[in-house]
N, C-alpha and C positions, 0 to 999 in steps of 0.2 A: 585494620591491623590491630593484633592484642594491645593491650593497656596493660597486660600484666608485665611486674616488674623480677629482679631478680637479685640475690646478693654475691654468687658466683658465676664464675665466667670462666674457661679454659679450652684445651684442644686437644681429642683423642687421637689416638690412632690404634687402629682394630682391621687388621688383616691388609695393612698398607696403607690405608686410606685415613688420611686427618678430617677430623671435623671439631667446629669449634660447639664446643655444650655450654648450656645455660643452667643452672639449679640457683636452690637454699640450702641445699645439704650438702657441703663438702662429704663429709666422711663416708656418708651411703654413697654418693655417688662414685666415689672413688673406687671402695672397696666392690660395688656394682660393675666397673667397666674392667679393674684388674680378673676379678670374677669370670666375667667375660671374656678373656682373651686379649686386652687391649694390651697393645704394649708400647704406650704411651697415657697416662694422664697427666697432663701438666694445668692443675688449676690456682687462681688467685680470687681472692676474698676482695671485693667492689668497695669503693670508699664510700658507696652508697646505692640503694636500691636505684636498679638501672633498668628501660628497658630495653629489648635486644639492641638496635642500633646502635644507641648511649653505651652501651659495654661494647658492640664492638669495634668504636671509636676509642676508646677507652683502651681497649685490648692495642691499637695500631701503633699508641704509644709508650706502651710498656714494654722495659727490658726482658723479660721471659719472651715476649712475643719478639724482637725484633730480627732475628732469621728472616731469610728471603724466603723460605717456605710456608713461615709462619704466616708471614706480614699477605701473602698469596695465598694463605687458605683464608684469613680473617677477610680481603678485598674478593674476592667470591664469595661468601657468606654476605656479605654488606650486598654485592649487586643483585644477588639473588632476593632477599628483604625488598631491595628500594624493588627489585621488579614486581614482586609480587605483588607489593603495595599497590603499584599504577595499577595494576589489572582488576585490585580485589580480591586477588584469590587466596584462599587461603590453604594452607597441605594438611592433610587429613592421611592418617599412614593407613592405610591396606593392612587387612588383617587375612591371612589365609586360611581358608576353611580347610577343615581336619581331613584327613584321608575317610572318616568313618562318615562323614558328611557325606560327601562326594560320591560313596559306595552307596548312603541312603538317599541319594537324589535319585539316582540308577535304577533304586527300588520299584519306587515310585511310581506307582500306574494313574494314569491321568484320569481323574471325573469322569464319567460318561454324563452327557446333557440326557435328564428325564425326557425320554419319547413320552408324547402325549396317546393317548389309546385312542381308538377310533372313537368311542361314544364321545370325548372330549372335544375333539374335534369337532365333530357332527352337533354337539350343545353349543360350541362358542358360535357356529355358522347360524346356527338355527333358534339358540337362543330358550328359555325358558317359558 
């Protein structure tokens, strides 16, 4: 699991779906997810560099957070960590290749393997 830490902590929501975010930059990030479509940021400033769990433990006892929606998006976010944790795994986000990609993979005509000529042949059997 990361070591890195963080100064803010909060929870979007973007086409319905809350999720709690981590940063150092309140103000980019904000003005990033309004940007976006979100129509929710609700962030708070850490009383100290935290990393994810520690904020959001942190998060489960704060008044901004204490909704039964909030307090349930923050306890899925936490089970999800500790699980990942046990396993190792870590999330790596999927980047999709471009439409122009995928038209030049199409392209693409495959190697042909160098046919060896008969005198070849016939040297490597026969030798020098």
């Amino acid at each position: 699991m990361s070591n890195k830490t963080f100064k803010v902590v909060g929870i979007t929501v973007h086409n319905g779906n809350a999720k709690v975010r981590f940063t150092d930059d309140l103000t980019r990030r904000v003005k990033q997810f309004v940007k976006g479509g979100a129509t929710r940021t609700d962030f708070i400033e850490l009383p100290s560099e935290m990393n994810k769990l520690d904020a959001l433990a942190y998060m489960l006892s704060h008044p901004m957070f204490s909704n039964d929606n909030d307090q349930a998006t923050i306890n899925d976010t936490i089970a999800d960590r500790q699980r990942d944790a046990k396993r190792g795994t870590v999330k790596v986000k999927a980047t999709k290749p471009s439409l122009d990609a995928i038209k030049a993979r199409g392209k693409r005509k495959p190697a042909k393997a160098a046919q060896p000529t008969v005198e070849e042949v016939l040297d490597s059997m026969i030798g020098d």
